[in-house]
Backbone as CSV, one residue per row, in Angstrom:
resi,resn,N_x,N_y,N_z,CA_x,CA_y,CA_z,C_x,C_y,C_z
1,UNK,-18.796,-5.334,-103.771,-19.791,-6.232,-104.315,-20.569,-6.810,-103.145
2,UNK,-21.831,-6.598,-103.186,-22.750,-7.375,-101.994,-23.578,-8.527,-102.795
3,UNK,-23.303,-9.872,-101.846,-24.053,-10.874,-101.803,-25.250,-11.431,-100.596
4,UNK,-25.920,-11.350,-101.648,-27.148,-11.925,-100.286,-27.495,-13.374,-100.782
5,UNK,-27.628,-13.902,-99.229,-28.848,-15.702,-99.834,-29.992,-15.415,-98.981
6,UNK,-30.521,-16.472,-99.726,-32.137,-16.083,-99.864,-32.020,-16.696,-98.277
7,UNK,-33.388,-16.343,-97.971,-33.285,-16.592,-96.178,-34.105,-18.041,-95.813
8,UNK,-33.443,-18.458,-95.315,-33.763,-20.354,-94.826,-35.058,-20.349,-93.704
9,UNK,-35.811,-21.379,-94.349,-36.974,-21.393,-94.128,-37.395,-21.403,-92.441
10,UNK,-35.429,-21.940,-91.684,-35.837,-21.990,-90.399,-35.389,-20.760,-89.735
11,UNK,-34.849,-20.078,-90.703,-34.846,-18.344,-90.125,-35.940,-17.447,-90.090
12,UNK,-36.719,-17.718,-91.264,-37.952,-17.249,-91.198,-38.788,-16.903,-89.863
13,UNK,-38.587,-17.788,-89.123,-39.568,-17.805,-87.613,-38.731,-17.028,-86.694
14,UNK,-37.467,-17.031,-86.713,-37.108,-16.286,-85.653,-35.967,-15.195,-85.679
15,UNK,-36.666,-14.148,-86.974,-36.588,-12.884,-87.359,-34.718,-12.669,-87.630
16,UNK,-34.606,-11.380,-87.725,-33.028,-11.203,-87.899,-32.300,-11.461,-87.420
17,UNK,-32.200,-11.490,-85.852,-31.141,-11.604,-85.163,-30.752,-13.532,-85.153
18,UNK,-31.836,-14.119,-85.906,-30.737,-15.131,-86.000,-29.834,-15.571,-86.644
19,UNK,-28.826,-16.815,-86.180,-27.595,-17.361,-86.861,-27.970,-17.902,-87.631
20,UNK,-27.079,-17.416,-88.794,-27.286,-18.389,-90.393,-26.174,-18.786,-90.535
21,UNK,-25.830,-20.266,-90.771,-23.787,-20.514,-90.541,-23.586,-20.029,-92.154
22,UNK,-24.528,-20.590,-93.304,-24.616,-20.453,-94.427,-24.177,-18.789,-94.671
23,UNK,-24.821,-18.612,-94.756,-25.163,-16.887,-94.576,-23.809,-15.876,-94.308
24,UNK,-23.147,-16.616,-92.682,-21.993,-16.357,-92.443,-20.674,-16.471,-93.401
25,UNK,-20.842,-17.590,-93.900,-19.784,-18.284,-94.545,-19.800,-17.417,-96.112
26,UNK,-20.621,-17.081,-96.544,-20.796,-15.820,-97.653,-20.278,-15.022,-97.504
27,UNK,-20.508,-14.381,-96.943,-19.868,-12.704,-96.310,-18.280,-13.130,-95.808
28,UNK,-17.826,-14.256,-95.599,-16.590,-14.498,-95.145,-16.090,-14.450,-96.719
29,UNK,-16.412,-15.228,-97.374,-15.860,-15.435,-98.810,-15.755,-13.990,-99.650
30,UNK,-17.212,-12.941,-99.379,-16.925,-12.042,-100.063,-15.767,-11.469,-99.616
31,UNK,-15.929,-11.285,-97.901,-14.679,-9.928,-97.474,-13.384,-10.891,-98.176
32,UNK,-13.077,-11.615,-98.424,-11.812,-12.309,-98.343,-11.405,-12.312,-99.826
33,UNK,-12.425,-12.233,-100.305,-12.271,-11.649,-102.310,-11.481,-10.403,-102.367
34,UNK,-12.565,-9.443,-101.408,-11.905,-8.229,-101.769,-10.706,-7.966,-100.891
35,UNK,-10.310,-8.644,-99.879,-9.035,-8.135,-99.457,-8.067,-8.517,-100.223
36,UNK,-8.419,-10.076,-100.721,-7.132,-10.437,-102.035,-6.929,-9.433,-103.155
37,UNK,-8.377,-8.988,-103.402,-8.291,-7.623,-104.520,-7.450,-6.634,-104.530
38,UNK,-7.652,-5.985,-103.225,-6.985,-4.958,-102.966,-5.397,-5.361,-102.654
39,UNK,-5.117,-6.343,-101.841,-3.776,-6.607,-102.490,-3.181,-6.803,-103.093
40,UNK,-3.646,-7.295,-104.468,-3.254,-7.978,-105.687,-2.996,-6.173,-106.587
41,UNK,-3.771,-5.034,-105.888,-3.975,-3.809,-106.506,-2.516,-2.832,-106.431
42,UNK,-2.401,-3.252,-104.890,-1.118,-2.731,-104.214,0.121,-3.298,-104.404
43,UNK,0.109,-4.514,-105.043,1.173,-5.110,-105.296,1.661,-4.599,-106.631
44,UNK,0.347,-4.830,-107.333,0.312,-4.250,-108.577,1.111,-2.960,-108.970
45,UNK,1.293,-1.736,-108.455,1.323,-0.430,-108.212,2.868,-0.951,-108.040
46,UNK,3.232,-1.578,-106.639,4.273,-1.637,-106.369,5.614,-1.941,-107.463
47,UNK,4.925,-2.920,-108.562,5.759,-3.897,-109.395,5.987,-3.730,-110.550
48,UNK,7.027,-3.669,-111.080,6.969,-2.480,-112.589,6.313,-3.688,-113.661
49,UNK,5.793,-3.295,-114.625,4.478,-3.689,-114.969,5.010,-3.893,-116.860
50,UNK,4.718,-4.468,-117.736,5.423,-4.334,-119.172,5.198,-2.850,-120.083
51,UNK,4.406,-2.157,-119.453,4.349,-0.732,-119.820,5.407,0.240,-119.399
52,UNK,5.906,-0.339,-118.379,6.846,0.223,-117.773,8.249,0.156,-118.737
53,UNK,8.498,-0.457,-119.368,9.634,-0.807,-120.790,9.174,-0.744,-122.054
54,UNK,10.434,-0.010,-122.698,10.172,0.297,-123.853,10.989,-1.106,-124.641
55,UNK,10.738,-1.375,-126.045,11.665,-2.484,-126.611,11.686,-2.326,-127.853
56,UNK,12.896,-2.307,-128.540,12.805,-2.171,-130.290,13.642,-3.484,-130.314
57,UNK,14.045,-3.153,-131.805,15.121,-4.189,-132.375,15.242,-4.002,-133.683
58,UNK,16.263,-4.548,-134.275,16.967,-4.193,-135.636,17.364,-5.443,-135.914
59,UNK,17.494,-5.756,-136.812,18.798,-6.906,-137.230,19.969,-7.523,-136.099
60,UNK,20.194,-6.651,-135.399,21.447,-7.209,-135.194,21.204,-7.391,-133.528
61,UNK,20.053,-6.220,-132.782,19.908,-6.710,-131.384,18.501,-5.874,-130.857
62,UNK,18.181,-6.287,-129.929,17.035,-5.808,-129.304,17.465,-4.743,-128.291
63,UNK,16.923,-3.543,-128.274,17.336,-2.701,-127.366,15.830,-2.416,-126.154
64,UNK,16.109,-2.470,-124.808,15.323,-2.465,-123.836,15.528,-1.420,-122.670
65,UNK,14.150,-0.791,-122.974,14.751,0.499,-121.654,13.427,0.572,-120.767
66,UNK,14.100,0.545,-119.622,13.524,0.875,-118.141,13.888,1.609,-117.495
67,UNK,12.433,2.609,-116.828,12.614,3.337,-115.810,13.245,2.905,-114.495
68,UNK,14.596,2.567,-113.586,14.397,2.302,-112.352,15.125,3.383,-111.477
69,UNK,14.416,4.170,-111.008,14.325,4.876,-110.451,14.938,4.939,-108.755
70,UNK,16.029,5.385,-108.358,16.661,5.819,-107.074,17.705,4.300,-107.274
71,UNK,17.778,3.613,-107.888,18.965,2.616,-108.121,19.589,2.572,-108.991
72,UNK,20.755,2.552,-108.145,22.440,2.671,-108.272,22.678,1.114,-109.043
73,UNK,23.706,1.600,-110.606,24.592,0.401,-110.943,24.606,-0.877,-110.259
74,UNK,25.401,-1.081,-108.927,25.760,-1.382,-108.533,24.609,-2.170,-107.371
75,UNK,23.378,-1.901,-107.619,22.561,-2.703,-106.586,21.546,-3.500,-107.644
76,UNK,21.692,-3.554,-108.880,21.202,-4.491,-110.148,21.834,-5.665,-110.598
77,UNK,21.079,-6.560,-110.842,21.812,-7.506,-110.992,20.786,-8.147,-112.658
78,UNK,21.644,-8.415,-113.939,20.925,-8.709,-114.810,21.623,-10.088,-115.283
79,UNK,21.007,-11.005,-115.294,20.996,-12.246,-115.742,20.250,-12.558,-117.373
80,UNK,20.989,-13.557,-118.119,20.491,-13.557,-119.143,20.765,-15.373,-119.767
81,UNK,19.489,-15.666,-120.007,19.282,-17.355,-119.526,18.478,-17.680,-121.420
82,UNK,19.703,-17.881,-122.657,18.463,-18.461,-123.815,18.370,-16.946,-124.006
83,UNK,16.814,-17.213,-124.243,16.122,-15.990,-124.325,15.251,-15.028,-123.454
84,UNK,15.211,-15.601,-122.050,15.176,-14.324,-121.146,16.338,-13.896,-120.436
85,UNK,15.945,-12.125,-120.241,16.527,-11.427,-119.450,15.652,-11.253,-118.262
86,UNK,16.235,-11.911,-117.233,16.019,-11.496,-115.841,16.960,-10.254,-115.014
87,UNK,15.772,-8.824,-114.447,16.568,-7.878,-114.042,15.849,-7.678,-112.512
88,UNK,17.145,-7.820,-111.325,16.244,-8.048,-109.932,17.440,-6.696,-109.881
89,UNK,16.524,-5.913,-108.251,17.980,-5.067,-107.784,17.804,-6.069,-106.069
90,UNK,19.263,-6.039,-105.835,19.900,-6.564,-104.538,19.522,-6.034,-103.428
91,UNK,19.131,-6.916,-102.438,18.769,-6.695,-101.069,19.027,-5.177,-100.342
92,UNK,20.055,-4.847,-101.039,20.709,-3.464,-99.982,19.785,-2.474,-101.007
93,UNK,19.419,-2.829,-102.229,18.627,-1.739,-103.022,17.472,-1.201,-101.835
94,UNK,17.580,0.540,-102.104,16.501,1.584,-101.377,15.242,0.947,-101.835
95,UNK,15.061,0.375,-103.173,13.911,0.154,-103.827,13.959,-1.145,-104.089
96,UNK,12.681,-2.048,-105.023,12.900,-3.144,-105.149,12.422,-3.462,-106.122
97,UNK,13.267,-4.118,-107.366,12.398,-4.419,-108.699,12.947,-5.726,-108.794
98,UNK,11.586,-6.303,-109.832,12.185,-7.184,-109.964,11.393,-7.680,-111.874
99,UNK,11.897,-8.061,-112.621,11.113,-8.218,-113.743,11.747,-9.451,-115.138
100,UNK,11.028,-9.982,-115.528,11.877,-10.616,-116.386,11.127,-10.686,-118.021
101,UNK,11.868,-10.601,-118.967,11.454,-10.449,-120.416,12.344,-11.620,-120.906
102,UNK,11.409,-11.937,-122.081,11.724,-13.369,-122.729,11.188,-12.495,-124.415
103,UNK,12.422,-12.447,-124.964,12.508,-12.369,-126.406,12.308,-13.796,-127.386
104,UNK,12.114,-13.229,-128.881,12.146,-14.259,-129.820,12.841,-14.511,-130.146
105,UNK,14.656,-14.582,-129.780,15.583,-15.310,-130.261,16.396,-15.289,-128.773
106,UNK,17.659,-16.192,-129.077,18.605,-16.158,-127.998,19.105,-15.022,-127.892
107,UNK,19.943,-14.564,-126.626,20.818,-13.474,-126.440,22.250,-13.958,-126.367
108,UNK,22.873,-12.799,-127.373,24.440,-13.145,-126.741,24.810,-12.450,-125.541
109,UNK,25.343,-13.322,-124.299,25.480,-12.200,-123.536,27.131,-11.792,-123.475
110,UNK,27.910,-12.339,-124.389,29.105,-11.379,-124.208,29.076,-10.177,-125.181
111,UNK,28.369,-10.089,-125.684,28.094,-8.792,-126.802,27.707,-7.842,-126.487
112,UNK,26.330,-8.394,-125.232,25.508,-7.518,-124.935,25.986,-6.940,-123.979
113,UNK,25.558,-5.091,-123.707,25.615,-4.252,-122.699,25.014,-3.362,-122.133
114,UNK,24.806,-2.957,-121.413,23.953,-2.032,-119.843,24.536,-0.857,-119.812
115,UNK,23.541,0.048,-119.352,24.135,1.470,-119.167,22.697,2.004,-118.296
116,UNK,23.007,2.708,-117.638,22.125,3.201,-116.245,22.615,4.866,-116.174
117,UNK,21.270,5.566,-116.797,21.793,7.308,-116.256,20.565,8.181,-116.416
118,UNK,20.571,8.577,-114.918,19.182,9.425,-114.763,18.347,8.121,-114.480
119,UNK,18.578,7.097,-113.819,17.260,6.314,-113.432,16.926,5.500,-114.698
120,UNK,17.589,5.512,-115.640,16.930,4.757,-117.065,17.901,3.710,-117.483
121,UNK,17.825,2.670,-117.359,18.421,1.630,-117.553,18.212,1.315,-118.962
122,UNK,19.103,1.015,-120.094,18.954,0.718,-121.115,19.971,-0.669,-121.551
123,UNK,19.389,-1.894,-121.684,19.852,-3.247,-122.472,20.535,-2.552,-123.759
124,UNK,21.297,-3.524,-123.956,21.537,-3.380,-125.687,21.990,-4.926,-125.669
125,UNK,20.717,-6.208,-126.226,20.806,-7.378,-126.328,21.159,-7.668,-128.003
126,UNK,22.488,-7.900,-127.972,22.721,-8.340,-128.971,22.171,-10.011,-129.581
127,UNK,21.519,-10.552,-130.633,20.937,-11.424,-130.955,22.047,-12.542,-131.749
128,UNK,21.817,-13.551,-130.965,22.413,-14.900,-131.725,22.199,-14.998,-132.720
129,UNK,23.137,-15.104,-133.447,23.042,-14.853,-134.938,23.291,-16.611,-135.631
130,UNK,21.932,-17.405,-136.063,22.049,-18.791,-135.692,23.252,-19.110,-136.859
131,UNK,23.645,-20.097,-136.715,24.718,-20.834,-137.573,24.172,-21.815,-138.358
132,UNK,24.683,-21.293,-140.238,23.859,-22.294,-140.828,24.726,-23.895,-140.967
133,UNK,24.011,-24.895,-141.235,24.100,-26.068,-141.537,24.204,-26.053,-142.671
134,UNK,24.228,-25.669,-143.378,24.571,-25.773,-144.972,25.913,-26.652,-145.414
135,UNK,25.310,-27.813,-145.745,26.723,-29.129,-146.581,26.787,-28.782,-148.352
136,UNK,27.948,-28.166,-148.709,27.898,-28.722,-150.217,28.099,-30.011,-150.561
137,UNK,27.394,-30.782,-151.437,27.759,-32.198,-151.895,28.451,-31.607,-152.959
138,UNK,29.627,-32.506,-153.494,29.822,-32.997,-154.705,29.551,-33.941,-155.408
139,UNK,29.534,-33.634,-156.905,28.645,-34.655,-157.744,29.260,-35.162,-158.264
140,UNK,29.115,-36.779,-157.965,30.035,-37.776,-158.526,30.013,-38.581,-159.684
């Protein structure tokens, strides 16, 4: 993207080669747009993204599958907080993910279980199944 400002009346007299601080300070702002751009692009690429997971659910639990690719069991770490699942892999991981999903109900997490084969990580979040409040009165 190129920005120009209009040229100051005391540049006028003494042609291109002079200093415009104004002028300067533009072109600083643009380059500095697009370098945030392009990093924000590369990061992007880098960071698995919500396309990157698939998600159903049934009655009884939400099932969640991700590609992660060259990591081992054992360098994942999945946390489960309410209703998000947070999934990071550990420092010694070859690779580095990190991602978190927030469902519409709580998770149980002693129900729920993980399985990792061929790079595909698959949740099986079993859903809190709420507890009713229901009082019978008797009629007196």
């Amino acid at each position: 993207m190129f920005f120009a400002t209009a040229p100051s009346p005391l540049a006028i007299g003494f042609g291109a080669a002079f200093y415009h601080p104004l002028r300067r300070r533009v072109y600083a702002q643009a380059g500095g747009s697009a370098s945030q751009f392009l990093e924000n692009a590369v990061a992007a690429s880098r960071n698995p993204t919500a396309q990157d997971a698939a998600i159903s659910q049934d009655d009884k639990q939400f099932t969640l599958t991700l590609d992660v690719p060259g990591i081992a069991k054992d360098q994942l770490c999945i946390r489960i907080e309410g209703a998000i699942v947070r999934i990071e892999s550990k420092e010694d991981a070859p690779r580095r993910y990190r991602a978190a999903y927030e469902f519409g109900q709580d998770i149980e997490s002693a129900t729920s279980s993980a399985s990792l084969e061929n790079g595909v990580l698959t949740l099986a979040l079993a859903k809190v199944v709420p507890l009713s409040k229901v009082a019978e009165l008797a009629i007196a």
